[in-house]
N, C-alpha and C positions, 0 to 999 in steps of 0.2 A: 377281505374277499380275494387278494390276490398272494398270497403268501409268500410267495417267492419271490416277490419284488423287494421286500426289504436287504437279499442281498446283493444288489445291484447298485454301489451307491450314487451319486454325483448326475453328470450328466445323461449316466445310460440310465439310471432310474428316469429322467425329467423325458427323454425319447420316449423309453417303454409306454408314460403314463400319455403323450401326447399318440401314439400309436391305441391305446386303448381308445382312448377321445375319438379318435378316428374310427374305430371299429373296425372290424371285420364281418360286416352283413353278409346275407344272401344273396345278394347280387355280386359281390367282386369273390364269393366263393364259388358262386357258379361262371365269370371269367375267368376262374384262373383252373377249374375245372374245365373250360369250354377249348383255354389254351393248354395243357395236361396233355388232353384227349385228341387234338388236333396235332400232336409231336410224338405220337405214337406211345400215348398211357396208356396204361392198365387198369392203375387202381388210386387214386384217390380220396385219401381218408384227412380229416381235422377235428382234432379231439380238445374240446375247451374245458376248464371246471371239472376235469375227467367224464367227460358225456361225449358222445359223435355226435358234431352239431353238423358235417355233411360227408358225404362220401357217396363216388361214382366207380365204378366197372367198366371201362369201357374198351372197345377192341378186345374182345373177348375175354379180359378179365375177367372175376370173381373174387368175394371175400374169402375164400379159402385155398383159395389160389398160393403157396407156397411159392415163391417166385427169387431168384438170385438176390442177393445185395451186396455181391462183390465185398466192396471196401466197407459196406458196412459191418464188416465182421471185424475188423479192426476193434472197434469200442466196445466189442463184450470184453477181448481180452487186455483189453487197457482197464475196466473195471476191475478185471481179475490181479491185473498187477498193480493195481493201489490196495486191492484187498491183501497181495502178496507182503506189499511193504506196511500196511500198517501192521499186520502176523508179525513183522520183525522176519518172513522168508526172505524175502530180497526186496531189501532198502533202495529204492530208486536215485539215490543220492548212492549209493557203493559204486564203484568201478568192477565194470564186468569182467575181469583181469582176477578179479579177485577169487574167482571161481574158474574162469577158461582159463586156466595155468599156460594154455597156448597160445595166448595173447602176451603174453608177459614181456616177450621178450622184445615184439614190435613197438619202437616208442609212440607210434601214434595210438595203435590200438589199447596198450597199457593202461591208456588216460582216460576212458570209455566210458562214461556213468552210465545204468541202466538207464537214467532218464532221458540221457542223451540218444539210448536205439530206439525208446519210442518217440522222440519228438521227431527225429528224424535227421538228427542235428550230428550225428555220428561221427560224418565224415567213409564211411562205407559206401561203395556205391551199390548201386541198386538189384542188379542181376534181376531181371524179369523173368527170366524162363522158371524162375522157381514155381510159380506158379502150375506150370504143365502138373499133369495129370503122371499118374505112376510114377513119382521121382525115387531115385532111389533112397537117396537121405539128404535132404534139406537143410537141413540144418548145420551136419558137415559141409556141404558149400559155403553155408554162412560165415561159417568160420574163416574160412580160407578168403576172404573179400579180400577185395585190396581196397585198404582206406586212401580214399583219391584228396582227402581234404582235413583239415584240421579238425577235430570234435568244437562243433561251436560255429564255427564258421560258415557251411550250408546246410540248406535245405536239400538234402536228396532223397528223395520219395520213391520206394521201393522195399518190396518184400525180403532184400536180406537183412536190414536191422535187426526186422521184429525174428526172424529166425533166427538171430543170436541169441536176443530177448529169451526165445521159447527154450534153445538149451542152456540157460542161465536157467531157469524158472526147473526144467526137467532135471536137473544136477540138484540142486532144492530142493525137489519134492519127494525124490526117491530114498533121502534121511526120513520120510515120512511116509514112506509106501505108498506115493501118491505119484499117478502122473499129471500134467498137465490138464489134460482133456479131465480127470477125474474133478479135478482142483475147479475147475471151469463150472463144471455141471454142480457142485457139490454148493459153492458159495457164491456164482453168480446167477447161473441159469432156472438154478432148484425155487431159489427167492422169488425170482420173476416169473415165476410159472412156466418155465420155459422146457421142453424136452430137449433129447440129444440131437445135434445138430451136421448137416452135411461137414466135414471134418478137413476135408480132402488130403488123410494119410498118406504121406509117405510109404517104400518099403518097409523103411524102421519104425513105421507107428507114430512119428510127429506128425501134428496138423499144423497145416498150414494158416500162419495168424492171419494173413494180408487178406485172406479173401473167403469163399466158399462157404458160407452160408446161405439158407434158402428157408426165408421167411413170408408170412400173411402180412399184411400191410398192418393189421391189428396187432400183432406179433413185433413187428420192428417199433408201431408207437409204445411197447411197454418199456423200450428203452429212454424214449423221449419222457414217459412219467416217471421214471428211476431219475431222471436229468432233473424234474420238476419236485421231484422229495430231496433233493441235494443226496439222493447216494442210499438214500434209503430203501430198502431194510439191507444194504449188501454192505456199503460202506459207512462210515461217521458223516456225521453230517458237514457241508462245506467241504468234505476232502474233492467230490466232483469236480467243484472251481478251477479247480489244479487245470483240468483240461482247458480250458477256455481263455487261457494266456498265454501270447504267441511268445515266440523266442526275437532274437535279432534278428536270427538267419529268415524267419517268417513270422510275422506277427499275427498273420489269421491261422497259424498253426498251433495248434498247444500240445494235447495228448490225445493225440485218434479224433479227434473233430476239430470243426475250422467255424472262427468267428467272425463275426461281422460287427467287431470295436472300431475299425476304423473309419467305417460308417459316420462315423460323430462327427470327424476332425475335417478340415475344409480340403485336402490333397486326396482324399477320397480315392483311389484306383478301383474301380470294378470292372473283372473278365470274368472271359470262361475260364474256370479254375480247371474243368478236361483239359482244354486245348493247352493253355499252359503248362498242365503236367504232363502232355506229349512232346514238348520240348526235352532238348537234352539239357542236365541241371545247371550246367554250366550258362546256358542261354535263360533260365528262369529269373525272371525280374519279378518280388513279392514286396516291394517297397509299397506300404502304404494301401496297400490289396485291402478290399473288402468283396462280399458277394454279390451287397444293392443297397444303394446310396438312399432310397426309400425305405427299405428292410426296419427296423427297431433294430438298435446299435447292441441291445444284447443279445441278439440272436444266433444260435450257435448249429452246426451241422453236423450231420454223418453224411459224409460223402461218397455214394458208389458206381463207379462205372458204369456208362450210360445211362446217365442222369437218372440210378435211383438216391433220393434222398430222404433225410431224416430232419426236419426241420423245428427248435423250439426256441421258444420265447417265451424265458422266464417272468417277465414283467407284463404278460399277459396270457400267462398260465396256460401258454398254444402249446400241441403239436399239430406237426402236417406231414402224412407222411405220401412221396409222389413215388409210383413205380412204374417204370416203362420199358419198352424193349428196344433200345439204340434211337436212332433218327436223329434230327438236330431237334436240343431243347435248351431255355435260355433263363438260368437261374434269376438274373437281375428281371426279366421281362415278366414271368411265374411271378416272381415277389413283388414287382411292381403293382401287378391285378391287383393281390392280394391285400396289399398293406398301403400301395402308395396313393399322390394326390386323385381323386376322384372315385379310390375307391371303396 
Protein backbone atom coordinates (compact mmCIF):
# COMPACT_ATOMS: atom_id res chain seq x y z
CA UNK A 1 0.00 0.00 0.00
CA UNK A 2 2.72 2.44 0.68
CA UNK A 3 5.65 1.88 -1.67
CA UNK A 4 7.82 4.07 -0.88
CA UNK A 5 8.33 3.21 2.57
CA UNK A 6 10.53 0.33 1.90
CA UNK A 7 13.18 2.93 1.14
CA UNK A 8 13.31 4.47 4.29
CA UNK A 9 15.17 1.95 6.50
CA UNK A 10 15.56 1.71 10.52
CA UNK A 11 14.10 4.32 12.53
CA UNK A 12 12.47 6.74 9.91
CA UNK A 13 10.67 3.75 8.59
CA UNK A 14 9.22 2.85 12.41
CA UNK A 15 8.18 7.19 12.56
CA UNK A 16 6.78 7.18 9.04
CA UNK A 17 4.61 3.98 10.11
CA UNK A 18 3.64 5.36 13.61
CA UNK A 19 2.65 8.85 11.68
CA UNK A 20 0.35 6.74 9.39
CA UNK A 21 -1.13 5.20 12.78
CA UNK A 22 -1.73 8.43 13.62
CA UNK A 23 -3.28 9.62 10.38
CA UNK A 24 -3.94 12.43 8.75
CA UNK A 25 -8.03 12.94 8.91
CA UNK A 26 -10.18 15.58 8.22
CA UNK A 27 -10.18 17.35 10.97
CA UNK A 28 -6.22 18.29 11.56
CA UNK A 29 -6.48 18.84 7.61
CA UNK A 30 -8.89 21.25 7.97
CA UNK A 31 -6.52 22.95 11.00
CA UNK A 32 -3.80 23.24 9.34
CA UNK A 33 -5.96 24.70 6.42
CA UNK A 34 -7.74 26.91 8.97
CA UNK A 35 -4.08 27.97 10.19
CA UNK A 36 -2.71 28.25 6.14
CA UNK A 37 -5.60 30.67 5.62
CA UNK A 38 -5.30 32.62 8.65
CA UNK A 39 -1.14 33.65 7.68
CA UNK A 40 -2.22 34.87 4.55
CA UNK A 41 -2.71 31.41 2.14
CA UNK A 42 -3.72 30.98 -1.00
CA UNK A 43 -3.87 27.65 -1.86
CA UNK A 44 -3.74 24.57 -0.03
CA UNK A 45 -3.55 21.31 -1.73
CA UNK A 46 -2.71 17.29 -0.07
CA UNK A 47 -2.44 14.73 -2.41
CA UNK A 48 -2.40 11.02 -0.85
CA UNK A 49 -2.29 7.58 -2.94
CA UNK A 50 -2.03 10.12 -5.82
CA UNK A 51 -5.78 11.41 -5.27
CA UNK A 52 -6.66 15.15 -3.51
CA UNK A 53 -7.99 14.05 -0.41
CA UNK A 54 -8.27 18.10 0.43
CA UNK A 55 -7.66 21.43 -0.82
CA UNK A 56 -8.65 25.20 -0.10
CA UNK A 57 -8.35 28.64 -1.99
CA UNK A 58 -8.54 30.98 0.17
CA UNK A 59 -7.71 35.11 0.15
CA UNK A 60 -8.38 35.13 -3.12
CA UNK A 61 -6.75 32.20 -4.48
CA UNK A 62 -7.63 29.76 -7.10
CA UNK A 63 -6.62 26.35 -8.53
CA UNK A 64 -5.23 27.76 -11.44
CA UNK A 65 -3.72 30.43 -10.02
CA UNK A 66 0.00 30.21 -11.26
CA UNK A 67 1.60 31.89 -8.37
CA UNK A 68 5.80 32.44 -7.51
CA UNK A 69 7.77 29.58 -5.80
CA UNK A 70 10.80 31.40 -5.56
CA UNK A 71 13.20 28.80 -4.21
CA UNK A 72 11.14 26.19 -5.33
CA UNK A 73 12.78 26.46 -8.54
CA UNK A 74 15.92 25.28 -7.24
CA UNK A 75 14.77 21.43 -7.45
CA UNK A 76 13.61 21.09 -10.99
CA UNK A 77 17.26 22.01 -11.82
CA UNK A 78 18.74 19.94 -9.26
CA UNK A 79 16.66 17.15 -11.01
CA UNK A 80 18.26 18.34 -14.09
CA UNK A 81 21.69 18.01 -12.79
CA UNK A 82 21.55 14.48 -11.55
CA UNK A 83 19.96 13.72 -15.06
CA UNK A 84 23.27 15.72 -16.20
CA UNK A 85 25.47 13.38 -14.16
CA UNK A 86 23.98 10.19 -14.73
CA UNK A 87 24.32 11.32 -19.12
CA UNK A 88 28.09 11.15 -17.97
CA UNK A 89 27.39 15.54 -18.90
CA UNK A 90 28.73 16.73 -15.68
CA UNK A 91 29.61 14.19 -13.10
CA UNK A 92 28.67 15.85 -9.67
CA UNK A 93 31.70 14.40 -8.10
CA UNK A 94 34.11 16.36 -11.08
CA UNK A 95 35.60 19.78 -9.94
CA UNK A 96 34.09 22.56 -11.64
CA UNK A 97 37.78 23.78 -12.51
CA UNK A 98 37.68 21.31 -14.63
CA UNK A 99 35.57 23.20 -17.22
CA UNK A 100 35.89 27.04 -15.81
CA UNK A 101 39.59 26.98 -16.83
CA UNK A 102 39.15 30.42 -14.72
CA UNK A 103 39.08 28.88 -11.57
CA UNK A 104 42.21 26.96 -11.97
CA UNK A 105 44.35 29.10 -10.80
CA UNK A 106 42.48 30.13 -7.46
CA UNK A 107 43.54 27.35 -4.87
CA UNK A 108 40.33 27.55 -3.18
CA UNK A 109 38.03 27.51 -6.11
CA UNK A 110 40.30 24.77 -8.09
CA UNK A 111 38.84 22.22 -5.35
CA UNK A 112 35.17 22.88 -6.26
CA UNK A 113 32.91 19.77 -6.91
CA UNK A 114 29.72 20.41 -8.78
CA UNK A 115 28.19 18.70 -5.87
CA UNK A 116 29.65 21.05 -3.63
CA UNK A 117 27.72 24.40 -5.74
CA UNK A 118 24.59 22.66 -5.28
CA UNK A 119 24.62 21.66 -1.72
CA UNK A 120 25.79 24.93 -0.98
CA UNK A 121 28.91 23.80 0.68
CA UNK A 122 31.24 25.81 -1.99
CA UNK A 123 32.54 28.10 0.26
CA UNK A 124 31.42 31.08 -2.40
CA UNK A 125 29.48 33.56 -1.07
CA UNK A 126 26.18 34.31 -1.86
CA UNK A 127 25.68 37.67 -3.77
CA UNK A 128 21.86 38.20 -3.62
CA UNK A 129 21.38 40.84 -6.05
CA UNK A 130 21.71 38.20 -8.71
CA UNK A 131 18.53 37.85 -8.45
CA UNK A 132 17.24 41.43 -9.81
CA UNK A 133 15.42 41.48 -12.70
CA UNK A 134 17.43 42.46 -16.22
CA UNK A 135 21.03 41.51 -15.04
CA UNK A 136 23.29 41.61 -17.47
CA UNK A 137 25.05 38.22 -17.28
CA UNK A 138 24.87 36.32 -14.16
CA UNK A 139 26.66 33.96 -14.31
CA UNK A 140 29.93 36.10 -15.23
CA UNK A 141 29.35 37.51 -11.66
CA UNK A 142 29.35 33.96 -10.52
CA UNK A 143 32.41 33.44 -11.58
CA UNK A 144 34.07 36.24 -10.27
CA UNK A 145 32.71 35.24 -6.36
CA UNK A 146 35.04 35.48 -3.75
CA UNK A 147 35.25 32.16 -1.97
CA UNK A 148 34.89 33.42 1.77
CA UNK A 149 35.42 29.81 3.05
CA UNK A 150 36.80 26.51 2.48
CA UNK A 151 34.51 23.92 -0.01
CA UNK A 152 33.10 21.78 2.73
CA UNK A 153 33.25 23.88 5.55
CA UNK A 154 29.80 26.11 5.18
CA UNK A 155 26.66 26.42 4.60
CA UNK A 156 26.12 29.54 2.44
CA UNK A 157 22.89 29.94 0.78
CA UNK A 158 22.63 32.01 -2.03
CA UNK A 159 22.18 32.22 -5.87
CA UNK A 160 25.86 32.51 -6.98
CA UNK A 161 26.73 28.63 -6.53
CA UNK A 162 24.03 27.51 -8.48
CA UNK A 163 25.13 30.11 -11.27
CA UNK A 164 28.32 28.53 -11.45
CA UNK A 165 26.58 25.24 -11.49
CA UNK A 166 24.45 26.84 -14.57
CA UNK A 167 27.80 27.91 -16.65
CA UNK A 168 29.27 24.39 -15.90
CA UNK A 169 26.16 22.74 -17.19
CA UNK A 170 25.92 25.64 -20.33
CA UNK A 171 29.79 24.87 -21.34
CA UNK A 172 28.36 21.03 -21.52
CA UNK A 173 25.69 21.42 -23.32
CA UNK A 174 26.71 23.60 -26.15
CA UNK A 175 29.08 20.15 -27.29
CA UNK A 176 25.56 19.15 -27.84
CA UNK A 177 23.70 22.10 -29.26
CA UNK A 178 21.90 22.40 -26.25
CA UNK A 179 21.27 25.10 -23.84
CA UNK A 180 20.30 24.76 -20.40
CA UNK A 181 16.74 25.89 -20.32
CA UNK A 182 16.54 23.41 -23.56
CA UNK A 183 18.21 20.47 -21.30
CA UNK A 184 15.61 21.49 -18.46
CA UNK A 185 12.46 21.35 -20.75
CA UNK A 186 13.46 18.43 -22.74
CA UNK A 187 14.24 15.80 -19.76
CA UNK A 188 12.71 17.21 -16.69
CA UNK A 189 9.92 19.33 -17.50
CA UNK A 190 8.52 17.28 -20.79
CA UNK A 191 8.23 14.04 -18.23
CA UNK A 192 6.27 15.83 -15.88
CA UNK A 193 3.94 17.29 -17.94
CA UNK A 194 5.18 20.41 -17.30
CA UNK A 195 5.42 23.57 -19.94
CA UNK A 196 8.17 26.39 -20.19
CA UNK A 197 8.56 28.14 -17.21
CA UNK A 198 9.08 32.03 -16.00
CA UNK A 199 13.01 31.82 -16.64
CA UNK A 200 14.08 35.22 -15.44
CA UNK A 201 16.93 35.56 -18.28
CA UNK A 202 19.67 37.32 -18.03
CA UNK A 203 20.90 39.73 -21.07
CA UNK A 204 23.03 36.75 -22.15
CA UNK A 205 20.04 34.32 -22.05
CA UNK A 206 21.07 32.39 -18.64
CA UNK A 207 18.25 31.65 -16.34
CA UNK A 208 18.30 32.21 -13.24
CA UNK A 209 18.44 28.66 -11.15
CA UNK A 210 17.79 30.13 -7.58
CA UNK A 211 14.44 31.34 -8.11
CA UNK A 212 11.63 32.56 -10.72
CA UNK A 213 9.34 30.18 -11.31
CA UNK A 214 5.44 30.41 -11.28
CA UNK A 215 3.56 27.58 -10.51
CA UNK A 216 -0.38 25.98 -9.74
CA UNK A 217 -0.31 24.39 -6.49
CA UNK A 218 -1.23 21.07 -8.62
CA UNK A 219 1.70 21.99 -10.68
CA UNK A 220 4.38 22.15 -7.76
CA UNK A 221 2.69 18.80 -6.20
CA UNK A 222 3.88 16.89 -9.47
CA UNK A 223 7.16 17.50 -8.23
CA UNK A 224 6.39 15.92 -4.76
CA UNK A 225 5.07 12.55 -6.92
CA UNK A 226 8.54 12.58 -9.09
CA UNK A 227 9.86 12.58 -5.18
CA UNK A 228 7.37 9.70 -4.39
CA UNK A 229 8.28 7.45 -7.70
CA UNK A 230 12.18 7.79 -6.46
CA UNK A 231 12.95 10.00 -9.79
CA UNK A 232 10.75 8.49 -11.90
CA UNK A 233 10.36 8.54 -15.26
CA UNK A 234 13.20 11.57 -15.23
CA UNK A 235 15.92 9.85 -13.31
CA UNK A 236 16.89 5.86 -12.09
CA UNK A 237 15.37 4.96 -9.55
CA UNK A 238 16.83 5.88 -5.76
CA UNK A 239 19.23 8.44 -7.52
CA UNK A 240 16.53 11.25 -5.68
CA UNK A 241 17.74 10.00 -2.08
CA UNK A 242 20.90 11.79 -3.01
CA UNK A 243 18.89 14.93 -2.00
CA UNK A 244 17.76 14.26 1.27
CA UNK A 245 21.19 13.81 3.05
CA UNK A 246 22.61 16.81 4.80
CA UNK A 247 26.18 17.55 4.63
CA UNK A 248 28.37 18.51 7.92
CA UNK A 249 28.07 22.08 7.14
CA UNK A 250 23.98 21.36 7.24
CA UNK A 251 22.50 18.33 7.90
CA UNK A 252 18.71 19.31 6.96
CA UNK A 253 20.48 20.38 3.68
CA UNK A 254 21.26 17.92 0.92
CA UNK A 255 20.47 18.80 -2.78
CA UNK A 256 17.78 21.62 -3.37
CA UNK A 257 15.60 20.37 -0.37
CA UNK A 258 15.89 20.21 3.41
CA UNK A 259 14.90 17.34 5.62
CA UNK A 260 13.64 16.65 8.69
CA UNK A 261 16.19 13.33 9.90
CA UNK A 262 16.79 14.97 12.77
CA UNK A 263 13.61 14.99 13.79
CA UNK A 264 14.43 11.24 15.21
CA UNK A 265 17.36 11.99 17.46
CA UNK A 266 16.70 13.60 21.06
CA UNK A 267 18.84 17.36 20.36
CA UNK A 268 16.19 17.84 18.04
CA UNK A 269 16.57 22.09 16.92
CA UNK A 270 13.61 23.28 15.31
CA UNK A 271 13.38 27.22 13.80
CA UNK A 272 12.28 29.23 11.20
CA UNK A 273 14.51 28.07 8.48
CA UNK A 274 13.56 32.06 6.69
CA UNK A 275 14.62 33.87 9.62
CA UNK A 276 17.63 31.87 9.90
CA UNK A 277 18.67 32.26 6.35
CA UNK A 278 18.30 35.98 6.89
CA UNK A 279 21.19 35.91 8.93
CA UNK A 280 24.55 36.55 7.74
CA UNK A 281 26.21 32.83 7.21
CA UNK A 282 28.70 33.45 9.36
CA UNK A 283 26.06 33.92 12.40
CA UNK A 284 23.88 30.59 11.00
CA UNK A 285 23.80 27.82 13.48
CA UNK A 286 22.38 24.40 11.55
CA UNK A 287 23.53 21.90 14.35
CA UNK A 288 21.13 19.49 14.72
CA UNK A 289 18.14 21.55 12.78
CA UNK A 290 15.09 20.01 11.96
CA UNK A 291 11.64 21.59 10.62
CA UNK A 292 9.09 19.93 13.44
CA UNK A 293 10.02 17.63 16.20
CA UNK A 294 6.27 16.11 15.35
CA UNK A 295 6.77 16.17 11.58
CA UNK A 296 7.63 12.13 10.30
CA UNK A 297 11.48 12.09 10.48
CA UNK A 298 11.43 11.36 6.74
CA UNK A 299 9.90 14.17 5.67
CA UNK A 300 11.50 16.27 3.14
CA UNK A 301 10.88 20.02 1.60
CA UNK A 302 11.01 22.57 -1.18
CA UNK A 303 11.48 25.54 0.44
CA UNK A 304 10.30 29.02 -1.00
CA UNK A 305 10.37 32.38 0.21
CA UNK A 306 7.60 33.53 2.00
CA UNK A 307 6.54 30.41 3.30
CA UNK A 308 5.60 28.78 -0.14
CA UNK A 309 6.28 25.06 0.48
CA UNK A 310 6.51 21.63 -0.99
CA UNK A 311 5.99 19.18 1.50
CA UNK A 312 6.44 15.04 1.28
CA UNK A 313 6.33 12.11 3.10
CA UNK A 314 7.57 9.11 1.65
CA UNK A 315 6.48 6.72 4.40
CA UNK A 316 2.98 7.90 4.05
CA UNK A 317 2.79 8.40 0.44
CA UNK A 318 1.78 12.55 1.24
CA UNK A 319 2.31 15.68 -0.52
CA UNK A 320 1.21 19.01 0.79
CA UNK A 321 1.55 21.68 -1.01
CA UNK A 322 1.12 25.50 1.00
CA UNK A 323 1.22 28.91 -1.01
CA UNK A 324 0.90 32.21 0.47
CA UNK A 325 1.77 35.74 -0.04
CA UNK A 326 4.41 36.95 2.82
CA UNK A 327 2.99 37.51 6.52
CA UNK A 328 4.28 35.52 9.38
CA UNK A 329 3.79 31.67 8.88
CA UNK A 330 5.16 28.78 11.11
CA UNK A 331 6.54 25.58 9.56
CA UNK A 332 6.72 23.54 12.96
CA UNK A 333 3.08 24.99 14.12
CA UNK A 334 1.53 24.01 10.14
CA UNK A 335 3.11 20.54 10.87
CA UNK A 336 2.13 20.34 14.07
CA UNK A 337 -1.89 20.52 12.97
CA UNK A 338 -1.09 18.33 10.54
CA UNK A 339 0.70 15.32 11.82
CA UNK A 340 1.23 16.02 15.54
CA UNK A 341 -0.17 14.65 19.06
CA UNK A 342 -3.96 15.32 18.78
CA UNK A 343 -4.17 15.42 15.55
Amino acid sequence: MFPAMRNFPGILYLLGALSIARGVDQSSLSRAGQYSAAHQGKAFLVVQHGAKIFENYPNGGSPGERCKIYSGTKSFWIVAAIAADEEGIAPLGERASDTLREWRSDPRKARITLRELLQFTSGLEPIFHLHSDDYPDRNAVALNASCVAQAGERFIYGPAPLQAYGEVLRRKLAERHLTPIQYLERKVLAPMQLGTQAYKPDRKGNPLLASGFRQTAEEWSRMGALVLRRGAPVVAPGRMSECFHGTDANPAFGLGFWNNREAAQPGAREFDIEEMLELPWERQDWRNACICRDAPADLVASIGSGYQRLFIVPSMDLVVVRIGTGGHFSDREFLRLLFGPGA
